[in-house]
N, C-alpha and C positions, 0 to 999 in steps of 0.2 A: 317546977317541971314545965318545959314548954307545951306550947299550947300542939304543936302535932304530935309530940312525942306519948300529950296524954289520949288525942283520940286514936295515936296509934296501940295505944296498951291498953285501952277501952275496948277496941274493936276486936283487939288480941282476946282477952277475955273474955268477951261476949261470945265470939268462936268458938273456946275451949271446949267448952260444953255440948253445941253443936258437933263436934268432931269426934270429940270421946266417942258420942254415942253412936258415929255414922263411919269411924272411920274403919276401924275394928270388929266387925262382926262378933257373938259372945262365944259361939261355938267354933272360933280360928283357932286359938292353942290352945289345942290338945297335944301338948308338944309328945312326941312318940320319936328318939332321936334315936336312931340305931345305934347301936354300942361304938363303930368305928368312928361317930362324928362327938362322944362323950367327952373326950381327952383332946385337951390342944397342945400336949406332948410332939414332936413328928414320929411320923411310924416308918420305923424302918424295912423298906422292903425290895425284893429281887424280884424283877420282870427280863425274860428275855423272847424276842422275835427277831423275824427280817425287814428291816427298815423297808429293803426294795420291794418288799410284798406288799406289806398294807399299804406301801404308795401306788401301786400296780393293779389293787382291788379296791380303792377309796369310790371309784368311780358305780361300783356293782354295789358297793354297801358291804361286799360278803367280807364274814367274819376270819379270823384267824382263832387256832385252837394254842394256848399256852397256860404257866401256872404261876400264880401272883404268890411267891413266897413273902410271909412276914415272920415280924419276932413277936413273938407273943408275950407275954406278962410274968412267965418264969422266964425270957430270954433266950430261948432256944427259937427257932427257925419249924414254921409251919407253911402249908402250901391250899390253895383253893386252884381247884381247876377252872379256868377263865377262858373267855372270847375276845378278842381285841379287835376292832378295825381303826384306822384313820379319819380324822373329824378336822376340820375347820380349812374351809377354801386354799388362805391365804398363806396360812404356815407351811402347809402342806408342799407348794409354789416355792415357798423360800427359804423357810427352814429346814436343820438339818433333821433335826427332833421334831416328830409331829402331833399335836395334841391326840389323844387317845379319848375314842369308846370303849367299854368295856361293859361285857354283859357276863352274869355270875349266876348260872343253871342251881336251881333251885334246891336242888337234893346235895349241890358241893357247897354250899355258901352255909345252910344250918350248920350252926355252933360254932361257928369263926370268927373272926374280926368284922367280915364284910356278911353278918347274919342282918336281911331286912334291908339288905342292897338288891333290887335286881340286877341294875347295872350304875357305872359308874363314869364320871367323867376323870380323864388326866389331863393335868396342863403340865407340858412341859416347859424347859426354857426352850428357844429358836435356835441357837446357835449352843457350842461349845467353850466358850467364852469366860473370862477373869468373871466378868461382871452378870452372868447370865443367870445366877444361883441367888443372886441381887439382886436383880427382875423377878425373879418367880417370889422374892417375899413381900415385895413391892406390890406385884400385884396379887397376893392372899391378903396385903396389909387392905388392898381394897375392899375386898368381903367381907372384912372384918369391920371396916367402918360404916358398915352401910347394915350390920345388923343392930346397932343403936336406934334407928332409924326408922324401920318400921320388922313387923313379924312375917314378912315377905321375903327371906332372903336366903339363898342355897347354902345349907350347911356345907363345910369346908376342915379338910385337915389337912396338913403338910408332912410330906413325905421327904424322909433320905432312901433317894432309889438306885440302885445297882442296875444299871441298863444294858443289858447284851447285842449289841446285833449281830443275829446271827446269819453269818456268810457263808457261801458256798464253800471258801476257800479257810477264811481261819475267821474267826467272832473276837470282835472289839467288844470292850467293854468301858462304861461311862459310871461315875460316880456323880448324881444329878440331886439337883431340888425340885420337888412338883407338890402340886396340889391337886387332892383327889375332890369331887365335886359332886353331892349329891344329884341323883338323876330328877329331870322335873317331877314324877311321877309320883316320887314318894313324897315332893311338899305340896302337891297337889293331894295325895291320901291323907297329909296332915290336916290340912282345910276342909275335908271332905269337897274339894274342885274337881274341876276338870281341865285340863290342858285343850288348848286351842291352839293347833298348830295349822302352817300354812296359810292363812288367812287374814285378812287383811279389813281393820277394824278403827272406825276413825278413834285417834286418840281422844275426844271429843266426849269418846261415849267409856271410855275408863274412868273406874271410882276416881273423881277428882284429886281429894287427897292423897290419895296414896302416888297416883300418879306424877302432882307438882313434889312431892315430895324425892320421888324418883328424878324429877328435871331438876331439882335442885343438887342432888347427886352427882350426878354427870357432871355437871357445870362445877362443882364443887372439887372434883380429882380431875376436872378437867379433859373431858372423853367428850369426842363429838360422832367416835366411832360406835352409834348407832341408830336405831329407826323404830319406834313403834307403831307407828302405821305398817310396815314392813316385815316387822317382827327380825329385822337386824340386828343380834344380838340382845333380845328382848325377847321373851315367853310371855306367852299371854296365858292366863288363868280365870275360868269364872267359876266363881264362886255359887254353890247352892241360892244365893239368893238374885244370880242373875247378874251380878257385876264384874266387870273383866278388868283383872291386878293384873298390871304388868310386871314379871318378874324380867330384874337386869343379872348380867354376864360376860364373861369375858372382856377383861379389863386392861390387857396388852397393851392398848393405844393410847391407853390415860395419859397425860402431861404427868400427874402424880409417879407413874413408875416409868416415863421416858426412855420407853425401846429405845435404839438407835434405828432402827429398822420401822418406827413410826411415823404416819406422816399423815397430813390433811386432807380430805377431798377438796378438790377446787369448789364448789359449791359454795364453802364454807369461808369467810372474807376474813382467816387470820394467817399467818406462815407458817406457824411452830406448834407443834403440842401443849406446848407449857403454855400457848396463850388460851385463857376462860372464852369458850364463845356461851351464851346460853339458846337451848334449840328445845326448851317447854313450850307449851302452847300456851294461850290469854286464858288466863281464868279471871274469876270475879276481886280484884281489889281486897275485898274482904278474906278470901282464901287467902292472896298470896304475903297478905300479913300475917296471916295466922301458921304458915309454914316457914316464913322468914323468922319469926318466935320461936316459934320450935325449934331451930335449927338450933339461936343461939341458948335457948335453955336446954339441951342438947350438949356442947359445945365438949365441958369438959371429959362428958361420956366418952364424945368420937376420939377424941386425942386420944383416951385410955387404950386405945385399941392397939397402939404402940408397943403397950406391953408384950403384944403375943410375938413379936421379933425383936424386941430391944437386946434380948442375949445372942443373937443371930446374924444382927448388922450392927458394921461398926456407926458407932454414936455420932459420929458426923455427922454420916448419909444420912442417920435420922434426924439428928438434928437440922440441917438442909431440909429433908423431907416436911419436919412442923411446921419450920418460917412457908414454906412452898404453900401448907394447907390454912395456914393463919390467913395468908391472903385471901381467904374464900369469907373468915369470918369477918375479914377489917371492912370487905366489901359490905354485907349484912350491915354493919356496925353505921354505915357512911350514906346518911337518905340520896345523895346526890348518885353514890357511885350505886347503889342500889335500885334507882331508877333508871339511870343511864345501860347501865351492864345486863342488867334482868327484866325490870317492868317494860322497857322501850324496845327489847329484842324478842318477846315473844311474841310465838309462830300464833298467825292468827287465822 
């Protein structure tokens, strides 16, 4: 063995131990997953509103009144009465479909699908598009590879949804793929945490681990669309014993699912989505070998995650999609490209 290769897997291992015990809290999973995130089946369901509305009330927050049909487990068609509004700046701007809020009053929600939701998030796709049902698995594939990864991350199920808008004059109707998104609140009750929203908290002072674990993430499906200092696109959580986990989200802009509709901040010194920037902060030498290990003893977990759309996209796109994500591990694999592309780019 060479001689860096062995203080690298020395150091990896003397870490181990260290991490186990610090990464993790003992009392974080209690896993309590409400019955609609149990199944990674899609669930079939029927929403309808007025597109012009919640684009009209996004600005006030106020709710809209409708009823989230689903199919339930003999296959018949049941309903939960729902609130919906408008969510996410930029879709909203320029998509046709706009990601959804949705909140589920308490006394309609026992004994349904969505029992132990308050409310919930939807993603929809942007546009109406050949390829838009294609992005929305692209990016569920994301949420899926990031629950390998650490116990920090929004349960998610995919939906076939029947969308109405309904119009003054006569209601369209859309056959769509989305993902519904747990609300922070309930993986904040999972941890026994708390949600820190609005606030602004140097990344500095986030449980390390978890954190580089999370920039490696990003870097990894290749997303520079967002900010934990800002809380762009990032939740913050602290936990009972006073540590602040950032939870990630909203993964539209990744190089991995390549909107066409995505693009770069100028801040940022690359042109394309598909190019890796990495935007973690300098940890200790010793951390970020011991997450760069992880990753790749890790490795064939994250691929596994493939599975939950391999019957849903054609084999291509996924196959394109692994070579896409391999490059994230050939980098780990390569001291040169891994100090150049990661060690020498973190934010300090």
């Amino acid at each position: 063995m060479a001689k860096n290769q062995f203080i690298f897997y020395r150091a990896l291992f003397s870490l181990a131990t260290i991490c186990c015990l610090t990464a993790s809290p003992t009392y974080a999973q209690t896993e309590n997953v409400s019955k609609l995130f149990r199944e990674d089946a899609p669930l079939e369901v029927k929403l309808s509103y007025s597109f012009q509305e919640i684009k009209k009330k996004s600005a006030s927050k106020a709710y809209t009144p409708t009823y989230f049909h689903y199919k339930n487990e003999a296959g018949t068609w049941d309903s939960v009465q729902v609130e919906v509004r408008a969510r996410g700046n930029f879709r909203q701007e320029r998509c046709m479909f706009t990601p959804i809020k949705m909140k589920i009053p308490k006394g309609d929600r026992k004994g349904t699908i969505l029992g132990g939701n308050k409310s919930l998030k939807l993603v929809l796709p942007c546009q109406n598009a050949k390829y838009s049902n294609d992005l929305i698995l692209k990016e569920y594939l994301c949420y899926k590879l990031y629950e390998p990864v650490t116990p920090y991350f929004f349960h998610t199920r995919l939906v076939n949804i029947t969308l109405t808008d309904v119009q003054s004059k006569q209601s369209k109707t859309y056959e769509l793929k989305g993902i519904l998104v747990e609300d922070d609140e309930e993986i904040a009750d999972r941890f026994g945490a708390e949600i820190k929203s609005d606030v602004e908290i140097n990344p500095f002072r986030h449980h390390d681990t978890t954190a580089l674990k999370l920039d490696f993430f990003q870097y990894m499906i290749a997303n520079t669309d967002w900010s934990s200092y800002y809380q762009h696109n990032i939740q913050l959580m602290q936990l009972p014993t006073k540590q602040y986990i950032p939870l990630a989200y909203d993964f539209d802009m990744a190089g991995l699912v390549d909107a066409p509709y995505a693009g770069v901040s100028k801040e940022i010194p690359i042109q394309s989505v598909r190019e890796r920037y990495f935007r973690g902060v300098c940890r200790t030498d010793d951390l970020y070998a011991y997450v760069r290990g992880y990753y790749l003893e890790k490795e064939e977990e994250i691929f596994k995650a493939y599975d939950y759309i391999s019957d849903q996209m054609d084999p291509k796109e996924i196959e394109k999609s692994k070579a896409y994500l391999d490059g994230f591990f050939k980098t780990l694999k390569n001291e040169t490209q891994f100090k150049t592309e990661i060690l020498l780019r973190c934010r300090k």
